[in-house]
C-alpha positions in Angstrom: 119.3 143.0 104.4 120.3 145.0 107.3 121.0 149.1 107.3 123.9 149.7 109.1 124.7 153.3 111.7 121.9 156.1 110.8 120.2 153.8 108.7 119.1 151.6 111.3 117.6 154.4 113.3 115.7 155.3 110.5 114.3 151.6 110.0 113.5 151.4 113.6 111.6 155.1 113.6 109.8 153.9 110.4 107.8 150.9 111.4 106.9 148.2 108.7 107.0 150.6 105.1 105.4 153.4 104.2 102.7 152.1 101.8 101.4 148.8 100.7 99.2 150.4 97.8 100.5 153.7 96.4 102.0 155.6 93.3 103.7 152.7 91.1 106.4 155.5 89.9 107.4 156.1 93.4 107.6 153.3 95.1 106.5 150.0 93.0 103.8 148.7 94.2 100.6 147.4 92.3 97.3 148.0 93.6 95.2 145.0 94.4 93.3 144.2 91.2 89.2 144.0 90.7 87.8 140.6 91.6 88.0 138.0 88.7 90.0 140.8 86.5 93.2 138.9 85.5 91.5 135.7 85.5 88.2 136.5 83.4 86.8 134.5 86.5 88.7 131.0 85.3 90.4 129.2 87.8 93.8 129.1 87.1 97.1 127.2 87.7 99.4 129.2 89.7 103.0 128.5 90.4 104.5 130.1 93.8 108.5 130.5 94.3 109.8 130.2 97.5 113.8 130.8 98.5 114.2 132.1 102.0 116.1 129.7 103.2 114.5 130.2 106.5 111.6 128.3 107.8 108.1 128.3 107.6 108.0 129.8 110.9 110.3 132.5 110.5 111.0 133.5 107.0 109.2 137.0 106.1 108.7 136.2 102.3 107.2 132.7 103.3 104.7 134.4 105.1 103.5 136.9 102.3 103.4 134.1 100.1 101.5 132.1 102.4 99.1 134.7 102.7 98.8 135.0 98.7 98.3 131.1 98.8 95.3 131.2 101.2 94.0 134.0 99.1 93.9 132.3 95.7 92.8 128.7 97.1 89.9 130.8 98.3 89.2 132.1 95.0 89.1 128.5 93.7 92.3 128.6 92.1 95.1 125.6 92.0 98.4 126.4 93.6 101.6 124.8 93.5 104.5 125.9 95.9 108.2 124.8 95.3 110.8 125.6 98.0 113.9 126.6 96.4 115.8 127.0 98.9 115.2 123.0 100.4 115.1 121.2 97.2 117.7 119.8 95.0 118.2 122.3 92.8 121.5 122.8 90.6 122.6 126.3 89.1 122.6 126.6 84.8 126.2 126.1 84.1 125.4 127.4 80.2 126.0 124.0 78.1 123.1 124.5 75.8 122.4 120.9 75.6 118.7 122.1 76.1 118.5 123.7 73.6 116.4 126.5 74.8 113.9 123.7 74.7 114.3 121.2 77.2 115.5 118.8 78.7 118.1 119.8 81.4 121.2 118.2 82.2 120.5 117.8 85.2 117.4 115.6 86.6 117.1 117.3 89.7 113.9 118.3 91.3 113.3 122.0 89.5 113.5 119.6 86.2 111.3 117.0 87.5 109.2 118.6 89.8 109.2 122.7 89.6 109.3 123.0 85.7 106.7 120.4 84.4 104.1 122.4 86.9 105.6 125.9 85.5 105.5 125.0 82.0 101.5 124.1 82.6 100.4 127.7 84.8 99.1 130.6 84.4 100.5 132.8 86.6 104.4 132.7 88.3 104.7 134.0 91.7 108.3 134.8 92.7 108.7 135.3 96.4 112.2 136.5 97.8 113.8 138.0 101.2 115.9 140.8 99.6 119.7 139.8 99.6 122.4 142.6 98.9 119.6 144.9 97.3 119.0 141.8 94.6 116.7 138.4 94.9 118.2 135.2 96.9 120.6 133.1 95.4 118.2 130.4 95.6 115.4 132.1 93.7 118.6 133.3 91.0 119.3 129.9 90.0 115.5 128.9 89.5 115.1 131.9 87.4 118.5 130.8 85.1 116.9 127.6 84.6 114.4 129.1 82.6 116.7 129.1 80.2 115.8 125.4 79.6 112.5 126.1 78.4 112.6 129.9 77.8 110.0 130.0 74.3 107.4 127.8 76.5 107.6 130.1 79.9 106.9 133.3 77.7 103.8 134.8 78.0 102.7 133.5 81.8 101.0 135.7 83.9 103.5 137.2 86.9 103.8 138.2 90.5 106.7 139.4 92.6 106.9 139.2 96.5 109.4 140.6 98.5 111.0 141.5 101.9 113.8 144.0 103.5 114.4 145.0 106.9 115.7 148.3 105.3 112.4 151.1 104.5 114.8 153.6 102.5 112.7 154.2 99.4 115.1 153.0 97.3 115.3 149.8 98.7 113.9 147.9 96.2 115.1 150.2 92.8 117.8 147.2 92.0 115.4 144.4 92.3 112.5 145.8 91.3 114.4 147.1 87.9 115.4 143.3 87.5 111.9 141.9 87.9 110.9 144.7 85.0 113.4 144.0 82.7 112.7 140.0 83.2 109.2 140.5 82.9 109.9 142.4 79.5 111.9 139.7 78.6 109.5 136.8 78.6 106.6 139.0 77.5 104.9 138.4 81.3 101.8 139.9 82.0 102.7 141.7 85.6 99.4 141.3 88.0 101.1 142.4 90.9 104.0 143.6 93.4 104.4 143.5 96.7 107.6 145.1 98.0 107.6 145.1 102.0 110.4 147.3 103.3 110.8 147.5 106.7 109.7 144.0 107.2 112.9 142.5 109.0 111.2 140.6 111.1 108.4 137.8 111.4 106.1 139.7 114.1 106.5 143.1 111.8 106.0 141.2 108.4 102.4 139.8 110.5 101.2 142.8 111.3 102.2 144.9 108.3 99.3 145.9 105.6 101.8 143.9 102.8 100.2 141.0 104.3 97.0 142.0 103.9 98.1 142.8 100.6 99.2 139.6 99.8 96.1 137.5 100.7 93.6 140.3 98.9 95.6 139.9 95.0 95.3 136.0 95.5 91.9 136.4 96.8 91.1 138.9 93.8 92.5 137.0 90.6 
């Protein structure tokens, strides 16, 4: 999301955020855990969400969660990574033929291939540019899916990854308060939040201590 007239000026005078580790009242973000702390030393089964609908190359949220990846592989743990946004993937229309309990309507791949590996983890990781101050459309219809199965997906562990070209601190209020109220929701266990403002671009998002960020919680699980 771009910041239009003085805005913009701002963003540019700013650099890549302010903080990748600070007060969580102020500006969200989770410090990086202690080694071994949310998974008792256990590898685990994690789950990472990606919808930029850019490419590997050039999305900014790709990268963060690319960087989480490499972290928690070298930690020993199993990671899956589903690419929302080039996938066939179908929005909930609401028919309740699931139940709340599976199956979906439609066979498409977060049915067949997204949910059967969610259902099984340990940890979610949601990874999202930031789109009108909310999360992409293609990581909004993966999260109304959970509807399918929403009793079995209660309980996970959770992470949340996200980029904005705009540094304003209150950037991230809208979807940060959604992330919150989802985790409340289905009674997650949040281990972790990585909000990098002022990341509109691939070379700043590289460079930025979010990255860093990224790779130390998956390293530290």
């Amino acid at each position: 999301m771009k910041v239009v007239g003085t805005g913009a000026l701002t963003l540019l005078l700013s650099g890549c955020g302010i903080s990748a580790v600070a007060d969580k009242k102020n500006d969200k973000s989770v410090a990086v855990p202690e080694k071994g702390s949310v998974s008792g030393g256990k590898n685990m089964k994690i789950v990472v969400v990606n919808s930029s609908p850019h490419s590997d190359a050039e999305s900014t949220s790709k990268y963060l969660s690319a960087r989480f990846t490499e972290g928690a592989k070298s930690a020993g743990h199993e990671v899956f990574v589903f690419d929302a946004a080039n996938e066939e993937t179908h929005p909930c229309i609401g028919c309740d033929r699931c139940g709340m309990d599976g199956p979906c309507v439609f066979k498409d791949a977060i049915e067949n291939k997204l949910m059967p590996k969610m259902l099984e983890a340990d940890l979610l990781v949601l990874a999202t540019p930031l789109y009108y101050y909310g999360m992409s459309a293609q990581l909004k219809t993966i999260v109304d899916r959970f509807y399918s199965r929403t009793g079995k997906l209660h309980g996970k562990k959770s992470i949340i990854m996200a980029t904005a070209y705009n540094s304003a601190d209150w950037t991230m209020e809208a979807l940060s308060a959604h992330y919150e109220t989802l985790v409340r929701y289905m009674e997650w266990q949040d281990v972790g939040q990585v909000w990098a403002t002022g990341c509109g671009a691939r070379s700043l998002v590289e460079k930025s201590e979010f990255a860093d960020m990224a790779y130390k919680i998956g390293a530290n699980l």
